[in-house]
Every structure is written in structure tokens, then in C-alpha cells.
C-alpha positions as CSV (number, residue, x, y, z in Angstrom):
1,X,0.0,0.0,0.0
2,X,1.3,3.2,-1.4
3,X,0.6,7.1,0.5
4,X,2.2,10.1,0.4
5,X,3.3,11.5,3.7
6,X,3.3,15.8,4.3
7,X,6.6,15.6,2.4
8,X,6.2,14.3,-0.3
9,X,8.1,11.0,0.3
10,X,6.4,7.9,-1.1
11,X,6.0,5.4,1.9
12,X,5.3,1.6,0.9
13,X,4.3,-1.1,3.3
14,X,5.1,-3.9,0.7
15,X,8.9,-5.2,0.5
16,X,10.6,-5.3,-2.7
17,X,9.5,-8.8,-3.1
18,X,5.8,-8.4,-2.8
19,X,5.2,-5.3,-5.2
20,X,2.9,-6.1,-8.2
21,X,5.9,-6.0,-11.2
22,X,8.2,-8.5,-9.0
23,X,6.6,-11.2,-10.8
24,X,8.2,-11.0,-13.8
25,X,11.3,-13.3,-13.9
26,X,13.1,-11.1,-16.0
27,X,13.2,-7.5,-17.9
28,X,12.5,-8.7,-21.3
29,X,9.2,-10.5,-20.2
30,X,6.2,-9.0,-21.8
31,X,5.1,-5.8,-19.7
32,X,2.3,-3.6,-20.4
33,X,3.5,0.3,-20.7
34,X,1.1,1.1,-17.8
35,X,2.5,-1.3,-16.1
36,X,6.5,-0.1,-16.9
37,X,4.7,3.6,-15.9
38,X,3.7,2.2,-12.4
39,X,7.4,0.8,-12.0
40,X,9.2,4.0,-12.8
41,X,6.7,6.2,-11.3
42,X,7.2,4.4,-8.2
43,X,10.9,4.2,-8.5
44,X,10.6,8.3,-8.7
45,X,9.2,8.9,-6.1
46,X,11.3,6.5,-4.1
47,X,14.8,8.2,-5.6
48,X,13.5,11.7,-6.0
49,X,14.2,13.0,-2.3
50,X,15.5,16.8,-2.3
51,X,17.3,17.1,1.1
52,X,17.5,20.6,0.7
53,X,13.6,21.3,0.3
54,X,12.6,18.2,1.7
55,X,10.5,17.1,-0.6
56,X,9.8,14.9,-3.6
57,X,11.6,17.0,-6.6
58,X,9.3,15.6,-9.3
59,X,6.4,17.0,-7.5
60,X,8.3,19.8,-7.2
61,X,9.0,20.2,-10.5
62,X,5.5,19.6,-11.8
63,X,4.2,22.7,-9.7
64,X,6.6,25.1,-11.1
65,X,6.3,24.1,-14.6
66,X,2.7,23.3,-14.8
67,X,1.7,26.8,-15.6
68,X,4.0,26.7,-18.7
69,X,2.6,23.2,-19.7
70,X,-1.2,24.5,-19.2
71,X,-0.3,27.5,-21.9
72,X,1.7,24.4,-24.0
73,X,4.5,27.2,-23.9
74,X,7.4,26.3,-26.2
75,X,10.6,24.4,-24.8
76,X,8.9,23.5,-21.5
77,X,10.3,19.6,-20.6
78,X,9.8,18.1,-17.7
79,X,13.2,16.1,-17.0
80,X,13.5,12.8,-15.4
81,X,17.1,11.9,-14.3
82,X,18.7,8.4,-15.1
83,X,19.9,8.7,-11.4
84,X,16.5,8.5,-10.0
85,X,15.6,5.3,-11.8
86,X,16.7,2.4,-10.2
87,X,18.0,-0.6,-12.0
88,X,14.5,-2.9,-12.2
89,X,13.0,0.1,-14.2
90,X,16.4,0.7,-16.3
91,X,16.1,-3.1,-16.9
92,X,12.6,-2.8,-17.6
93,X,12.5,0.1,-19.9
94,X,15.7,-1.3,-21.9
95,X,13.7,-4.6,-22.3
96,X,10.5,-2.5,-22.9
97,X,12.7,-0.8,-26.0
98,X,14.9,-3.4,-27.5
99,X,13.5,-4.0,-30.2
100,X,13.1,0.0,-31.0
101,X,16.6,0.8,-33.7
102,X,17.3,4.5,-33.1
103,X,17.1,6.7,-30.1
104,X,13.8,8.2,-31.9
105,X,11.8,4.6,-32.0
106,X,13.1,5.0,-28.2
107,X,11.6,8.3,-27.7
108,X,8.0,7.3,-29.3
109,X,7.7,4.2,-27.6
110,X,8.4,5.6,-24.6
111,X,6.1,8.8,-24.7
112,X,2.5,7.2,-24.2
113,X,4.5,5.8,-20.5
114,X,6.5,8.9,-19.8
115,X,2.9,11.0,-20.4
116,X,1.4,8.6,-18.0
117,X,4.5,8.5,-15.0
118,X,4.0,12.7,-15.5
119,X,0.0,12.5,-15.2
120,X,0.8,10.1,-11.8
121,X,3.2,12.8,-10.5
122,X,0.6,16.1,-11.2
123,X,-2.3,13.7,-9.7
124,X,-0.1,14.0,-6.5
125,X,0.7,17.1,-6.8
126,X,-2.7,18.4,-7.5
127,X,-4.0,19.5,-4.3
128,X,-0.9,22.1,-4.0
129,X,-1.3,23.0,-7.9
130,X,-4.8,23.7,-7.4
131,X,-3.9,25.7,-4.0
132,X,-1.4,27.8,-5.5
133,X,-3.6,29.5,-8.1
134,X,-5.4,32.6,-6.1
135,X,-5.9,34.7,-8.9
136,X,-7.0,32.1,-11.2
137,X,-9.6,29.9,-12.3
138,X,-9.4,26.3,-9.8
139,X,-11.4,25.1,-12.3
140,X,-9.5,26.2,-15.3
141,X,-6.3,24.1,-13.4
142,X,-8.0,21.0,-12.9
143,X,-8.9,20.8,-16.1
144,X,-5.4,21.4,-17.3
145,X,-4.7,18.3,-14.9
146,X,-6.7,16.0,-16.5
147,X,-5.3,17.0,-20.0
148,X,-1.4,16.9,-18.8
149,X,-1.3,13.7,-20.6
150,X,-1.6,15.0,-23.9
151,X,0.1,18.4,-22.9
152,X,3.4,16.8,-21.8
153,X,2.9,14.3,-24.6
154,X,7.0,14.8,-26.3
155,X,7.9,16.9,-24.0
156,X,9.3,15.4,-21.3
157,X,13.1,14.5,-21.5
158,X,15.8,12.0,-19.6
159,X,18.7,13.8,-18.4
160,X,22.1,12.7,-16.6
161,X,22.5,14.1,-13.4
162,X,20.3,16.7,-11.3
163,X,17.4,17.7,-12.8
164,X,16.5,21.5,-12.8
């Protein structure tokens, strides 16, 4: 069972072993891309600690960018650092892609699953995205939230290192 605690930190009560994707034997089984979207979600918000504002820094992220995504402003990404994944999804997104032949097969296969990691992060962030908005319409956001699937659709991006 999965919550999110005041900062932002995912908690789990189920060990490695008991999670739903540790029943696949091995990275190139057949996995669904909601499926790999659960797994790296969950492996973001596991990795994604910020020590220095103590809190998760994808939902971090998502709250300072998701005015620029609601306007679909130009050159707006969110970024995911390979850091932050851990090896099960690596594994599973490298077994996910192998049979993709350039880096831009890569990047298509992977959008409909990075579109849906992103829609889990703004669904945890949406009580604070929805909060910050005095001056604007609450209703205007969550409708924007519901669409952030489509908006961040290509623009997302993996990065080495820290992510902005």
C-alpha cells in the first residue's frame, strides 16, 4: 500500500518482493506500458528526495512548470534523471525498448509511458497546484490536470544528473 506522507516522500508497506511488477522473472518478459509507468513512477518517487527542500523533486517540479505546460509554452520539458531510476526500471525500460533501432523509436515508444509516470506525479501534486492558483480559475487548473497527458505528450526528457 502506497501514501504520500506531508513531504512528499512515497512510503510503501510492501517489501521489494511483494510489489505487483516482481513477478516478472526477468526485464525482457512482456510488460504492459502502464505497467513499466507504475514501476518508474514508483521508482521516482522513491529516488527523488530533495534534502534541501525536503520534498519529492518531481512533484516539485511539476508545480513550477505546470503553468508553462497548461499555456503548451514552447521548450517546457519536464526532466527525469537516469539517477532516479533504479536498475528494475532501467532493466525494464531497456527490455520495454529493445527492439526499438534509433534513439527516436526509443523516444515514441516511450512517450505514451513517460505522459502517464508525469499524469501520476501532477495527480499528487494536485492538491498544492490547485492551491497555489489565487488569482486564477481552480477550475480552469484541474482541467489542465486532467489533460497533462496530452500536454506533456514529447515533452518530457531524460537527463544525466540533477534535474533543474
Amino acid at each position: 500500500m502506497t501514501s504520500i506522507t506531508t513531504n512528499n516522500i512515497i512510503n510503501t508497506d510492501l517489501k521489494a518482493n511483494e510489489r505487483p511488477y516482481a513477478s516478472y522473472s526477468s526485464p525482457t518478459d512482456d510488460i504492459s506500458p502502464w505497467h513499466l509507468a507504475d514501476i518508474i513512477f514508483v521508482s521516482l518517487m522513491e529516488n527523488g528526495f530533495d534534502e534541501v527542500s525536503k520534498s519529492n523533486r518531481y512533484i516539485i517540479q511539476i508545480i513550477k512548470k505546470f503553468k508553462y505546460f497548461r499555456t503548451k509554452a514552447d521548450k517546457t520539458f519536464f526532466e527525469i534523471s537516469f539517477k532516479d531510476l533504479n536498475s528494475d526500471a532501467l532493466d525494464r525500460i531497456n527490455g520495454y525498448t529493445e527492439d526499438c533501432k534509433s534513439v527516436g523509436e526509443k523516444y515514441a515508444k516511450l512517450d505514451g509511458v513517460f505522459a502517464e509516470v508525469i499524469a501520476h506525479i501532477a495527480q499528487e501534486a494536485e492538491p498544492m497546484i490547485v492551491s497555489s492558483t489565487a488569482n486564477e480559475s481552480r477550475l480552469w487548473n484541474q482541467t489542465a490536470l486532467y489533460e497533462i497527458r496530452d500536454t506533456v505528450s514529447y515533452r518530457w526528457k531524460l537527463v544525466r544528473g540533477d534535474i533543474n
